[in-house]
C-alpha positions in Angstrom: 54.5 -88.8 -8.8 53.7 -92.2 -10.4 56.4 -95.3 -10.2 57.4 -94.8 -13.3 58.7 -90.9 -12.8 61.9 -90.2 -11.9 62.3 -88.4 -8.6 63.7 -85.1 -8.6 66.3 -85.4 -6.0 68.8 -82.1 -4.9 71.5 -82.3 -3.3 72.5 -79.3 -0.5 76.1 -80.0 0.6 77.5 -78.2 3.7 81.1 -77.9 5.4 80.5 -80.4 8.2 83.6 -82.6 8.4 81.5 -85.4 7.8 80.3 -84.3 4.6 83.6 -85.7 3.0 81.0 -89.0 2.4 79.5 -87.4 -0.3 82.6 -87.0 -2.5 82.4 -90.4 -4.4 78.7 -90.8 -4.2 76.9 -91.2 -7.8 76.0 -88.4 -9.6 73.8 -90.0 -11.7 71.2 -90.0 -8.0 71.5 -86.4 -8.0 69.1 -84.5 -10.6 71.2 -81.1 -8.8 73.6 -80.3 -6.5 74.0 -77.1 -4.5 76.9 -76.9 -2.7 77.0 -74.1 0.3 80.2 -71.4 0.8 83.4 -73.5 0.9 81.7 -77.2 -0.1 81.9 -76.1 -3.7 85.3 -78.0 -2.6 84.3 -81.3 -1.6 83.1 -82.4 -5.5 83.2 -80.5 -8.5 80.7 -81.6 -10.6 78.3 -79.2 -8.6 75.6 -77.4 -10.4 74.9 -74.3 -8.0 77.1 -72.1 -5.8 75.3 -70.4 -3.1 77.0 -67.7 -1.0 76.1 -64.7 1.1 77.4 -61.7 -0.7 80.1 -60.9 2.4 81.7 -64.6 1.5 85.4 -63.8 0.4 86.1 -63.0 -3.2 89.0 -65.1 -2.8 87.4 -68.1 -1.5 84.9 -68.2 -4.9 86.1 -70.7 -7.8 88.0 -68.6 -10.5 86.0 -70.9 -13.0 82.9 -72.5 -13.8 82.3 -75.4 -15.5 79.6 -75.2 -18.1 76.2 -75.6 -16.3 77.8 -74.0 -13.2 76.3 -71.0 -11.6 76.5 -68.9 -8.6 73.7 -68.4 -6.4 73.9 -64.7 -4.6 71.5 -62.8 -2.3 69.9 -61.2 -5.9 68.6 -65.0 -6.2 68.0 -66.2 -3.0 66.6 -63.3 -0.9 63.2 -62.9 -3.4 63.0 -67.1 -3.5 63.5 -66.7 0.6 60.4 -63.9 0.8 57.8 -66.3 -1.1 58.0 -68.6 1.9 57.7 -65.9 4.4 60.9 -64.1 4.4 64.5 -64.6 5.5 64.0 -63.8 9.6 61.1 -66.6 9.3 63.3 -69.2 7.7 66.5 -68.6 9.6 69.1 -66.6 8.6 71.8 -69.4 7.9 72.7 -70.7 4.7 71.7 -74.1 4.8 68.2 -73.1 5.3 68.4 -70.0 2.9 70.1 -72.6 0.3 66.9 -75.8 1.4 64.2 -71.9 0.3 65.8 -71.1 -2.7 66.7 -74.9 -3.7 62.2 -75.3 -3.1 61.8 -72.6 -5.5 64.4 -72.5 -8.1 64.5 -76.3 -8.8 61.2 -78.1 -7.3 62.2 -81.1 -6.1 60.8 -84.2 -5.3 63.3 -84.8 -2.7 65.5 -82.5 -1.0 68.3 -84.1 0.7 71.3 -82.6 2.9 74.7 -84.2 4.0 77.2 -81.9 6.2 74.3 -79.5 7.8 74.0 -81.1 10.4 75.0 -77.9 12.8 76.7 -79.6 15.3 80.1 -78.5 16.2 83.0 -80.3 18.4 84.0 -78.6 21.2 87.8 -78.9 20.1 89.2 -80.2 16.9 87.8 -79.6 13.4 84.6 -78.2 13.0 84.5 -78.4 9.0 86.5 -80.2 6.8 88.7 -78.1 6.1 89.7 -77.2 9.6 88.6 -74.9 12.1 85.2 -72.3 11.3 82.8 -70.5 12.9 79.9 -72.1 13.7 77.7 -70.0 11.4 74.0 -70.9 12.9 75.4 -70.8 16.6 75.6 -67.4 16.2 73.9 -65.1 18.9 70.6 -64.3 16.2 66.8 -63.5 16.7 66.1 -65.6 14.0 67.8 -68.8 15.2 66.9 -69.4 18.7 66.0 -73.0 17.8 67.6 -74.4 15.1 65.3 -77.6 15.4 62.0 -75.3 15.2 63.5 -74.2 11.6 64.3 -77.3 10.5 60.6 -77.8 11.3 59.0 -75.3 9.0 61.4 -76.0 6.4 60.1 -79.5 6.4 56.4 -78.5 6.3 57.0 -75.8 3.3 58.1 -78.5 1.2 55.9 -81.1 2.3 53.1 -78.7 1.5 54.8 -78.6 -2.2 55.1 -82.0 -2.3 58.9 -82.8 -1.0 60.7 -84.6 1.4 63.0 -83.2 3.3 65.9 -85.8 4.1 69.3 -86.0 6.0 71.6 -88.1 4.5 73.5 -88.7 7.7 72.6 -90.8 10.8 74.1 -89.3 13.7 73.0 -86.1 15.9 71.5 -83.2 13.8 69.6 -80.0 14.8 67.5 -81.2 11.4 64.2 -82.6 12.6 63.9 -84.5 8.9 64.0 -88.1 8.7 67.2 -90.0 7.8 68.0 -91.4 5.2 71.4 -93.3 3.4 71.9 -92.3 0.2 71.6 -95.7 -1.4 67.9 -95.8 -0.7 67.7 -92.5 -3.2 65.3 -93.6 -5.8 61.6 -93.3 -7.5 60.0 -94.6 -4.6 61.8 -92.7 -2.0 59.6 -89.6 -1.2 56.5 -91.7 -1.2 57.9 -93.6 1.5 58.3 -90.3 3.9 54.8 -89.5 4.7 55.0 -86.2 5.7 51.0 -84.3 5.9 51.1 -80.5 6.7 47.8 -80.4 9.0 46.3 -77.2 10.9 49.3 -76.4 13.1 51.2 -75.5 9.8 48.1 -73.2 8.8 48.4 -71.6 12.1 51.5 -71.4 11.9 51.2 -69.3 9.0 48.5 -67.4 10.6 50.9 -66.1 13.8 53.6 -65.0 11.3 51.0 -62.9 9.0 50.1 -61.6 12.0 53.4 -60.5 13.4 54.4 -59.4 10.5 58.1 -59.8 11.0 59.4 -59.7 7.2 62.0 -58.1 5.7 61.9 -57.5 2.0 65.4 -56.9 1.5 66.6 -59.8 3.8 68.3 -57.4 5.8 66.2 -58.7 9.1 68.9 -57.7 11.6 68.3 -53.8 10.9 64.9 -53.9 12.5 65.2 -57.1 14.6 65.2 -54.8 17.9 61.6 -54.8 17.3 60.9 -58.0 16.9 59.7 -59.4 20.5 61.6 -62.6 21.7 58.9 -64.4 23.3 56.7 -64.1 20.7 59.7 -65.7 18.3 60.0 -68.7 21.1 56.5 -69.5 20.6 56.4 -69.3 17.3 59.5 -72.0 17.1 57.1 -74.0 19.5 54.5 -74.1 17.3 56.8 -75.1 14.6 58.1 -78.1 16.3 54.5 -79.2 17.6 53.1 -78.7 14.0 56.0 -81.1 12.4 55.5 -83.5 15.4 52.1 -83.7 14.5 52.3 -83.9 10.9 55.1 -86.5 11.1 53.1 -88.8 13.2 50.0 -88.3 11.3 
């Protein structure tokens, strides 16, 4: 990407109660936004809405503004399975939405605000009250939240994108942080991110496993997936983007 391109920056917005920062941010820094279940709320001049297809009816905007379009599993699943599959990536929707988001729009930067996954013990846990904590949930696929986060970052440093959080606080994301004011041309260049051997071998483990799912459906035949074999995969994950990172 030369100085004179303009970055391709997207936008994932999540329920945190903290995401209410985004509401009067720019659009104009924003080539897309995907907003995740409820956050479709938060701002309307969203471009995607992504959704597991149990998310209520009810809870769905009646209508879309031109450009508008919802994202189901019809989209996101066969986006999910070119970077290794669902169970791989973790079955929550902020990562499903950070897959689909790499393949369907190629950005230059990816950014998040309100995925942080960290819940309060008491009080509000997204901004629009109380929720279950979605990836807290007792799931093969996200033992470590952090080790997801990882490989999310490496797939889309390997494609050229820089996986930010636009938040400052504690975050189960392992990408760097970032305020949204310092969005701009120059902005992925400045997160150096290489994908070295680790992520190949990485790679490697889950060929060998073979723990995919075409359908996305992992939980049906996640009682023959083996734990410890997830755990060190997760490991490997982290020490590949600790590596990579540093390097």
């Amino acid at each position: 990407m030369t100085p004179e391109t303009k970055a391709c920056v997207v936008l994932v917005v999540g329920s945190a109660p903290d995401v209410v920062r985004c509401r009067f941010w720019p659009r104009s820094t924003f080539s897309e936004i995907v907003a995740i279940n409820n956050a479709w709320r938060i701002r309307d001049d969203w471009d995607y809405l992504i959704a597991p297809d149990d998310f209520p009816r009810e809870r769905i905007p009646h209508i879309l503004r031109p450009g508008q379009s919802l994202v189901g599993s019809a989209e996101y699943v066969p986006a999910n399975n070119r970077f290794g599959g669902v169970f791989y990536a973790g079955g929550t929707m902020a990562f499903t939405a950070g897959y689909w988001a790499l393949h369907a729009l190629r950005p230059s930067i990816l950014t998040f605000v309100g995925c942080d996954m960290v819940y309060a013990a008491s009080g509000k846990t997204h901004f629009y009250g109380s929720g279950d904590a979605d990836p807290l949930r007792d799931d093969l696929s996200l033992r470590s939240l952090e080790a997801k986060s990882a490989r999310l970052l490496l797939h889309a440093a390997e494609l050229e994108c820089a996986c930010v959080r636009l938040s400052s606080g504690e975050s189960r994301l392992v990408f760097p942080s970032m305020d949204h004011e310092d969005l701009g041309r120059a902005a992925a260049s400045r997160i150096s991110i290489t994908p070295g051997p680790l992520f190949d071998m990485a790679k490697d483990v889950e060929e060998r496993l073979g723990y995919r799912c075409e359908s996305g459906r992992y939980w049906e035949i996640a009682e023959e997936f083996s734990i410890e074999r997830v755990d060190e995969l997760d490991s490997l994950w982290l020490r590949a983007a600790q590596a990579a990172m540093v390097a």
